[in-house]
PASEBA-1860 file (N, C-alpha, C; in nm, 3 decimals):
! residues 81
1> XXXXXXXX> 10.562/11.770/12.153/10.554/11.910/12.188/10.470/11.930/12.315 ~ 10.355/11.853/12.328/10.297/11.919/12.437/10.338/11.841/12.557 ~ 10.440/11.735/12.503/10.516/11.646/12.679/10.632/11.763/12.722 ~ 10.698/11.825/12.627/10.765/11.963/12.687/10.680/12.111/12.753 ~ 10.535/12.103/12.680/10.471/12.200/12.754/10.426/12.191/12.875 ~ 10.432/12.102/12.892/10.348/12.031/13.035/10.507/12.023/13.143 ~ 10.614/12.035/13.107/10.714/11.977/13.149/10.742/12.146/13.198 ~ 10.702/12.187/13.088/10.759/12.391/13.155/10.685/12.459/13.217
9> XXXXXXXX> 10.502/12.386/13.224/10.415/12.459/13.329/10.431/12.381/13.411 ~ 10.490/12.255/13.439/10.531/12.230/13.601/10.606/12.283/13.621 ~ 10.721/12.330/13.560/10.847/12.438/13.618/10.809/12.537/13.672 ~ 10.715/12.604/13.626/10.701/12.722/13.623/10.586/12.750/13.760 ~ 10.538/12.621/13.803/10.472/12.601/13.908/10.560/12.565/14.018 ~ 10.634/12.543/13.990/10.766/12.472/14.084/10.863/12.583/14.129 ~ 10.870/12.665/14.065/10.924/12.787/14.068/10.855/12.946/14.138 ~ 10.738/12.871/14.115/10.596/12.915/14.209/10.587/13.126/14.148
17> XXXXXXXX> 10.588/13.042/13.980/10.578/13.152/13.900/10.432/13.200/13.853 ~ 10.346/13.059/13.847/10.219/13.040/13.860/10.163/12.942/13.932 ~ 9.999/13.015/13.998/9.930/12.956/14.110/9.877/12.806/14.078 ~ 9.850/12.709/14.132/9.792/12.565/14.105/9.699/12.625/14.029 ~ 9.624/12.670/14.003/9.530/12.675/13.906/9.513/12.721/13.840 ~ 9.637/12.784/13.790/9.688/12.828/13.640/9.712/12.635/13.630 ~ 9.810/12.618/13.717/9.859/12.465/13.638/9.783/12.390/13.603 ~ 9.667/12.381/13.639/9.568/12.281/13.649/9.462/12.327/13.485
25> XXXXXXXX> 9.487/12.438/13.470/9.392/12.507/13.382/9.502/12.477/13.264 ~ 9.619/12.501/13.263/9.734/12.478/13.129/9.715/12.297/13.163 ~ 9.763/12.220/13.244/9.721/12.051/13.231/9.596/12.051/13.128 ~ 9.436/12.121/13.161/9.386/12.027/13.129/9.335/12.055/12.962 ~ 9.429/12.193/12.912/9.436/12.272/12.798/9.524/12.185/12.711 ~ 9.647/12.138/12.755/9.741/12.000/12.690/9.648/11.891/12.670 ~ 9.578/11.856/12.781/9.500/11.700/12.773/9.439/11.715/12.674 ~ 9.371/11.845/12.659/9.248/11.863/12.519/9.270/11.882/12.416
33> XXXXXXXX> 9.414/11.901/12.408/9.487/11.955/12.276/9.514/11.780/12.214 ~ 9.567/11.697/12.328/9.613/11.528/12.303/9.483/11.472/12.275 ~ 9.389/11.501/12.286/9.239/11.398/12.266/9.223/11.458/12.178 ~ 9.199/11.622/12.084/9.174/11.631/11.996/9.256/11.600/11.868 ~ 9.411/11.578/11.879/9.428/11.497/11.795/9.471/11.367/11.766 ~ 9.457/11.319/11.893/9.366/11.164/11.927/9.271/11.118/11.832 ~ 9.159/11.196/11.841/9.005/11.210/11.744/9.020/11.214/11.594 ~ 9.119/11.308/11.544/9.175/11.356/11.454/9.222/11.262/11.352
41> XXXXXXXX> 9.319/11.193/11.421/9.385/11.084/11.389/9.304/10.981/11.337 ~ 9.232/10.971/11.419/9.089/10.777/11.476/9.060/10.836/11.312 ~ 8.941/10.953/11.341/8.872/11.000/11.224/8.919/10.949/11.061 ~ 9.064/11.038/11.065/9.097/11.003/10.890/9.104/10.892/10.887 ~ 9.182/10.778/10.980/9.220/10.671/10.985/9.026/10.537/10.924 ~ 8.981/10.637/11.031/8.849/10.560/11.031/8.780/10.625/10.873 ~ 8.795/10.678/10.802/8.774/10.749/10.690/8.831/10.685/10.565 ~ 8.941/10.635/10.611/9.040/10.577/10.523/8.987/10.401/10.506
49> XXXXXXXX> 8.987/10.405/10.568/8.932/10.246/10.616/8.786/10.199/10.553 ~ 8.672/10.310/10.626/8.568/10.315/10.561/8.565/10.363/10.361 ~ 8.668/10.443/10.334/8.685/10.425/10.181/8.680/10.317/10.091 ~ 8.806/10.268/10.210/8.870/10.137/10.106/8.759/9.996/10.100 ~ 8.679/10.012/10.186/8.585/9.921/10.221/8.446/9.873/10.147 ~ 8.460/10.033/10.098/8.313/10.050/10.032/8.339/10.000/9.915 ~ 8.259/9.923/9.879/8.221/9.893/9.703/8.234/10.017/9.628 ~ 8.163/10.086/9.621/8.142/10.207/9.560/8.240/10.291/9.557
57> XXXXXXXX> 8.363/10.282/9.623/8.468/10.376/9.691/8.536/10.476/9.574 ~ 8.497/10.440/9.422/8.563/10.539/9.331/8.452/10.690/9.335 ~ 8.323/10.642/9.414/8.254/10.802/9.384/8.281/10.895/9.515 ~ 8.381/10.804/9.599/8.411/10.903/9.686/8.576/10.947/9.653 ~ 8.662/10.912/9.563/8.783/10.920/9.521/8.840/11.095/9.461 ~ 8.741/11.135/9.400/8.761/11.244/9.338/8.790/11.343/9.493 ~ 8.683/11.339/9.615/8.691/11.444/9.736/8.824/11.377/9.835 ~ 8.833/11.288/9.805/8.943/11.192/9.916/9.054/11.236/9.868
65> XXXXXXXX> 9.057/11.234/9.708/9.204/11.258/9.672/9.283/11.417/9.671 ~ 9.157/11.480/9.650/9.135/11.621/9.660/9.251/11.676/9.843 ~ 9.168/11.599/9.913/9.213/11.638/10.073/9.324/11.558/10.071 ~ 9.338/11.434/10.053/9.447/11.332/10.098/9.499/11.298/9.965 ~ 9.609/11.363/9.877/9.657/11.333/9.783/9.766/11.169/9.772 ~ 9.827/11.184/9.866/9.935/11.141/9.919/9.871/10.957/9.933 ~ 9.804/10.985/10.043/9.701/10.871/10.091/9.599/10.829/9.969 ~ 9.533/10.887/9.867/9.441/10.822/9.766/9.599/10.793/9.639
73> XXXXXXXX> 9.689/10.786/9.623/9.789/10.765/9.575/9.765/10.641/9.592 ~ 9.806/10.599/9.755/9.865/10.452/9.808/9.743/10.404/9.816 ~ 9.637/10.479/9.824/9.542/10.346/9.821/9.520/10.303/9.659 ~ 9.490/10.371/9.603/9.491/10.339/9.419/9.614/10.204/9.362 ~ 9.735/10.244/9.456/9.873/10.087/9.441/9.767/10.007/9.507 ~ 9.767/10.013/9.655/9.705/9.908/9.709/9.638/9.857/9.650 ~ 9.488/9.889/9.549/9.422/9.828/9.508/9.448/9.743/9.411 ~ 9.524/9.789/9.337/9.584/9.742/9.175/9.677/9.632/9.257
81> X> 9.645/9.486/9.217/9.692/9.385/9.238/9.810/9.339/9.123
END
């Protein structure tokens, strides 16, 4: 989605519908939108990881499964050998 937004505020700069620095201000509004869920991503991923890792990982199971139903599912198979 945001490789088409970026694709229609160059048009629209190209078309000289808006000034460079509208474009520059919508660019760097996409970039921040892609790093935040960049971060987003790392985070659960790094969350997920740090779960499965921990010894202790069933007293964090009840809030994990709560948010990530789906994901404390597959990790609960995973574990069960």
């Amino acid at each position: 989605m945001s490789q088409q937004n970026s694709k229609a505020v160059q048009l629209q700069f190209d078309k000289g519908y808006i000034q460079q620095t509208d474009l520059l201000s919508e660019q760097l509004k996409i970039q921040q939108s892609r790093q935040n869920y960049l971060q987003a991503a790392y985070n659960l991923f790094s969350s997920i990881i740090t779960v499965k890792t921990d010894k202790d990982s069933k007293a964090y199971m009840p809030i994990f499964s709560y948010h990530f139903p789906i994901l404390a599912a597959m990790s609960e198979e995973n574990s069960n050998p």
